[in-house]
C-alpha positions in Angstrom: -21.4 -15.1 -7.6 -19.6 -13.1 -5.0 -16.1 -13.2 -4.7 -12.8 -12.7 -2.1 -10.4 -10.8 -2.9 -7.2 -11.1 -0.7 -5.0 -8.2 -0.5 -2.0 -7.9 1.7 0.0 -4.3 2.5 3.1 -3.7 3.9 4.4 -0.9 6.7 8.2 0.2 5.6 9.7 3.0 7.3 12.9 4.4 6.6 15.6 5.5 8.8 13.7 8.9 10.3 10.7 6.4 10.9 8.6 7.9 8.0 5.9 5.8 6.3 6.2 5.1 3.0 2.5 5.4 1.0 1.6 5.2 -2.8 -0.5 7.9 -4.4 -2.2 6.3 -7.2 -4.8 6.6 -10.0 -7.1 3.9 -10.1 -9.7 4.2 -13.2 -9.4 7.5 -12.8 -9.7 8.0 -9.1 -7.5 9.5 -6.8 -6.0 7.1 -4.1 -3.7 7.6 -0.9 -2.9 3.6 0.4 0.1 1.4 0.9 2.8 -0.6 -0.5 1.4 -4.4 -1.8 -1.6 -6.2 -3.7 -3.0 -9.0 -4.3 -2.9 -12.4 -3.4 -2.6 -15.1 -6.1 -3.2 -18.4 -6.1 -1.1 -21.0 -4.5 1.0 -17.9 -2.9 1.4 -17.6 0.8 0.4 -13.8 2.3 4.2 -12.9 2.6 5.5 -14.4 -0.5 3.0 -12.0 -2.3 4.2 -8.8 0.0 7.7 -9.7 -1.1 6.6 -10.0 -4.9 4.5 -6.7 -4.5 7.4 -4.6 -3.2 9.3 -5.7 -5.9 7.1 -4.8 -8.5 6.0 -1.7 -7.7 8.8 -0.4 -6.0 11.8 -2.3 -7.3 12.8 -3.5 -3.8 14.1 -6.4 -1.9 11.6 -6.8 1.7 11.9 -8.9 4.4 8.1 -8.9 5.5 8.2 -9.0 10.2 5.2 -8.8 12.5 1.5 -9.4 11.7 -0.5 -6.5 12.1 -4.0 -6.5 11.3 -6.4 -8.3 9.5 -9.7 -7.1 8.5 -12.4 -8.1 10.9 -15.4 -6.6 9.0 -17.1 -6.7 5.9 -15.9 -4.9 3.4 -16.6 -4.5 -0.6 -14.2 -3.6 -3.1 -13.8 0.3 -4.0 -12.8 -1.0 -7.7 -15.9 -3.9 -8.0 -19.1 -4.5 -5.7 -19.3 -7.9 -6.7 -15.8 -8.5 -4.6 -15.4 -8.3 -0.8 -11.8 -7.1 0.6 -9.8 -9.0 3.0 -6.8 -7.1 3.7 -3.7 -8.4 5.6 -1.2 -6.0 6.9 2.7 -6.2 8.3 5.5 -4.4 8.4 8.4 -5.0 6.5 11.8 -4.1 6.8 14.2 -3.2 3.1 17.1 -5.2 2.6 18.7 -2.3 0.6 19.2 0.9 0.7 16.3 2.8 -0.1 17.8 6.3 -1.4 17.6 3.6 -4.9 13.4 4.3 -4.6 12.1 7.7 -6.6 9.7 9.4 -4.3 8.2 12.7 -4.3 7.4 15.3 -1.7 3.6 16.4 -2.6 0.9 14.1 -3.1 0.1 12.6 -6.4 2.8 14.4 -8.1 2.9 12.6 -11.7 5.1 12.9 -14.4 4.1 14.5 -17.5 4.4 11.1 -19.7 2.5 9.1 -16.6 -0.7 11.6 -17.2 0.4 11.1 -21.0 -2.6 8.5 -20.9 -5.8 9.4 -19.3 -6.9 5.8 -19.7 -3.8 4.3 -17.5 -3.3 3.6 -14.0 -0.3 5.2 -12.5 1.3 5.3 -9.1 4.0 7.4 -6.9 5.6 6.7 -3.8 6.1 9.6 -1.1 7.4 9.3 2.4 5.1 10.8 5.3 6.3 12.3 8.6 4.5 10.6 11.8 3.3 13.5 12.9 1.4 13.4 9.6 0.3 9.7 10.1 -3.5 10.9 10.4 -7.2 8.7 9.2 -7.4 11.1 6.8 -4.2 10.4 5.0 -5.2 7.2 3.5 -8.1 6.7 1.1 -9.5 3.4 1.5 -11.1 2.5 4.8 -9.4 -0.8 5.7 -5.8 1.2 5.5 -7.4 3.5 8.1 -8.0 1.4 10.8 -4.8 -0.8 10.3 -2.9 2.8 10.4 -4.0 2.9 14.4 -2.4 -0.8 14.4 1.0 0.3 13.3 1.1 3.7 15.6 0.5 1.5 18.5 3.7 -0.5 17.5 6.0 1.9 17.0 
């Protein structure tokens, strides 16, 4: 049987109004997206941005304005048998964010996170607006909610 998988992403700039973006490998594949995850059960769509954040980058979000929310189908990039309904906002830090490691280059790993070929890692990088292009995210849902967020700010 088919299933939904509900994911919800979060839009944090910092204080030069750069995006902040996760380089990850996922099953060994390369991936440009954003901040957040997935939904769980009995959790509202902001509760789980907030406890995404967290997770993977250690900070404290307060999550503002609806976005976008995907219109079209969509499967999964990590299982057919799954279609993606992804949930955007942007979010705003409630701490200072010189506390997050980020790099400057894309998927710049540390040499214990490629330690294990078998693991999924991730990285955090901040990108300049002028660099806020379709092309710099991977998946095609991120794409189209990018042209959301320009629009806003």
């Amino acid at each position: 049987m088919a299933l939904f998988n509900v994911r919800v992403y979060g839009f944090l700039t910092d204080t030069r109004g750069w995006l902040l973006v996760s380089d990850e490998i996922i099953k060994g594949k390369f991936y440009t997206k954003l901040p957040g995850g997935g939904l769980e059960f009995g959790e509202g769509t902001r509760d789980c941005l907030q406890r995404e954040f967290k997770e993977e980058t250690g900070l404290s979000v307060q999550v503002g304005q609806h976005l976008y929310t995907t219109d079209f189908f969509q499967v999964s990039a990590f299982d057919p048998s799954h279609q993606i309904l992804s949930i955007y906002y942007r979010v705003h830090a409630l701490e200072d964010l010189g506390n997050l490691t980020t790099q400057t280059k894309p998927f710049a790993f540390s040499a214990e996170q490629l330690a294990d070929p078998r693991t999924d890692r991730e990285v955090f990088r901040w990108v300049a607006p002028k660099d806020w292009q379709e092309d710099l995210f991977s998946l095609p849902i991120d794409k189209i909610a990018l042209q959301s967020f320009k629009q806003l700010v």
